[in-house]
C-alpha positions in Angstrom: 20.2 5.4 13.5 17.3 7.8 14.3 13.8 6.2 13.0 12.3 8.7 10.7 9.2 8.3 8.4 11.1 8.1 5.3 13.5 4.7 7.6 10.2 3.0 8.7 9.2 3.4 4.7 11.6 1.5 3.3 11.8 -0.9 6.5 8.2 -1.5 5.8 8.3 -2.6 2.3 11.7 -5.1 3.1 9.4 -6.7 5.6 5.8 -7.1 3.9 7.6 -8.0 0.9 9.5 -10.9 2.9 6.4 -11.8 4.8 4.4 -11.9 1.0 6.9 -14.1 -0.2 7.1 -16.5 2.5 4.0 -16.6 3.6 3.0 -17.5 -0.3 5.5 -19.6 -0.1 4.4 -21.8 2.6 0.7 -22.0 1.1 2.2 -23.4 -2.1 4.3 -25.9 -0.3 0.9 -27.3 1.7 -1.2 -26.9 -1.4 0.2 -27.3 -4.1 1.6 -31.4 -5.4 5.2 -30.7 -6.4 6.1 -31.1 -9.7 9.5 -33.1 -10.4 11.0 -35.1 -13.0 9.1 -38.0 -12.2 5.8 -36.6 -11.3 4.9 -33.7 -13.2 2.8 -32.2 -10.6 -0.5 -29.6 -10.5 -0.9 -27.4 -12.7 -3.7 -25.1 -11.5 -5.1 -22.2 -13.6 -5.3 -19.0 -12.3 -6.8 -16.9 -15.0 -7.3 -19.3 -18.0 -4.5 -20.9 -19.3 -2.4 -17.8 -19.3 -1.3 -17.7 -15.6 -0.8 -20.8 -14.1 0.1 -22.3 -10.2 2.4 -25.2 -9.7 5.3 -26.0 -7.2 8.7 -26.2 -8.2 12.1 -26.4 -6.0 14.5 -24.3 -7.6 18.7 -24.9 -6.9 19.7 -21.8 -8.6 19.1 -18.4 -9.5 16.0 -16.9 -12.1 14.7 -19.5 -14.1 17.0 -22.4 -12.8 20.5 -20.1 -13.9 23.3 -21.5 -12.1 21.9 -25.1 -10.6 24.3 -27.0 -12.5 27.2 -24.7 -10.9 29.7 -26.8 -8.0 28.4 -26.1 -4.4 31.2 -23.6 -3.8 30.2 -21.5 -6.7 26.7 -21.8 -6.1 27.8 -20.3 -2.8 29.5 -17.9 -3.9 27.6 -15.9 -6.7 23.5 -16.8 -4.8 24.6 -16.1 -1.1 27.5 -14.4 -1.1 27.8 -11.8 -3.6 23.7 -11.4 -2.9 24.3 -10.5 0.1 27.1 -8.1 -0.2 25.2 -6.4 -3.0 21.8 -6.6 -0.7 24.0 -5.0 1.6 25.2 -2.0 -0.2 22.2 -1.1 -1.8 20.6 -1.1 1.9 23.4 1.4 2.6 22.7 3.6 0.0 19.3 3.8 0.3 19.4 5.0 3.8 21.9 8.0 2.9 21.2 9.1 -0.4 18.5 11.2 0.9 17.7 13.0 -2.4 16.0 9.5 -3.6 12.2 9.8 -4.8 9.5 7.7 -3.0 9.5 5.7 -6.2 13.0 4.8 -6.3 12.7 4.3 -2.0 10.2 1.4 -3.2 12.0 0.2 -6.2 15.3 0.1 -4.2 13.2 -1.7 -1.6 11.4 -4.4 -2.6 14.3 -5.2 -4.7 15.8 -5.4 -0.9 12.8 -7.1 -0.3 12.8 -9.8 -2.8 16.5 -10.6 -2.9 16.3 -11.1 1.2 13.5 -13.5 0.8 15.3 -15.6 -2.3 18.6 -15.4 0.0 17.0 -16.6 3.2 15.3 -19.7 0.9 18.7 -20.4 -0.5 20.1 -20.7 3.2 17.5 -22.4 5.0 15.9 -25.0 2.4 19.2 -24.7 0.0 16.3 -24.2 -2.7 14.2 -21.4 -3.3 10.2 -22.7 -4.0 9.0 -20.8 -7.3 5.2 -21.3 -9.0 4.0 -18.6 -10.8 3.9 -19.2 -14.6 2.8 -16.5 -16.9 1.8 -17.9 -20.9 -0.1 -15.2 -23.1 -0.6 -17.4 -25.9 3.1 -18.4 -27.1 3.7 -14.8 -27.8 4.8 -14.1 -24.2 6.0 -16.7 -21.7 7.6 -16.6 -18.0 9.9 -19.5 -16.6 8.6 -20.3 -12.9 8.8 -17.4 -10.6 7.8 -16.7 -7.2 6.9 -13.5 -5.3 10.3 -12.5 -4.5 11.1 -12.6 -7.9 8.1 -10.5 -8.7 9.2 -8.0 -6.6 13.0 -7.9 -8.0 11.7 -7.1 -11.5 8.9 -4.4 -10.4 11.8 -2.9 -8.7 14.0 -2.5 -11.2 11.4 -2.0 -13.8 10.6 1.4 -11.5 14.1 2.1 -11.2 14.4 2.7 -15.8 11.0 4.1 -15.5 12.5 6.8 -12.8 15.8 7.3 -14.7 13.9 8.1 -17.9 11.9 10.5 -16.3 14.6 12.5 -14.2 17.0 12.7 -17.8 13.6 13.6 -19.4 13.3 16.2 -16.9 17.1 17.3 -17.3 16.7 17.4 -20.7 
């Protein structure tokens, strides 16, 4: 594969996305008391009360989906099916070379994000999340991390960009 700008591109936002997850990541893990059953752990406010630092393990997908699951599906649908999907969008991003910058980063840190949740999942068999988001009651997160983050950016780009190309069409 020849290195071209548009390669080192997308390779650059996989990588600083991975190293911005783990990297935050690890500072929560030193930093930050963990919050279990038992002890309910720090809750440290960011801006106010309406986003909010505190360490939680996760065993499943977004939110907790899927901890309940037996090991082998757990295996299954968060390692193996992530990383054949991981897999083909990689693909696809590297040929479809009529792709806009925006949809390069979408597709990207989507890339990004789901390599950093994946390598948790293998490594720790958890993925650390504590990022918390409450506006008040009228909007609220579950506990997220930056992988997660960059998932949903990604595929909020990715409508954003289809809106605008069937606007164009139009």
């Amino acid at each position: 594969m020849k290195l071209t700008k548009r390669s080192i591109y997308i390779i650059l936002v996989i990588v600083l996305t991975i190293a911005a997850d783990q990297i935050s990541k690890v500072m929560v893990k030193q930093n930050v008391t963990l919050r279990t059953e038992v002890n309910p752990g720090e809750r440290i406010p960011i801006i106010g009360d309406a986003f909010i630092l505190m360490h939680v393990e996760n065993t499943g997908a977004f939110l907790g989906m899927g901890s309940e699951l037996n090991d082998t599906l757990r295996v299954l649908l968060l390692l193996i099916l992530p990383i054949v999907v991981l897999g083909f969008v990689l693909r696809h991003i590297f040929l479809d070379k009529s792709l806009d910058n925006w949809s390069l980063f979408a597709f990207a840190s989507i890339i990004g994000g789901g390599i950093a949740n994946v390598y948790d999942r293998i490594v720790y068999r958890r993925v650390t999340d504590f990022l918390y988001i409450d506006l008040g009651g009228v909007f609220r997160t579950g506990i997220f991390n930056l992988a997660d983050l960059s998932v949903t950016t990604g595929m909020i780009i990715l409508v954003i960009m289809t809106f605008k190309k069937k606007k164009t069409t139009a």
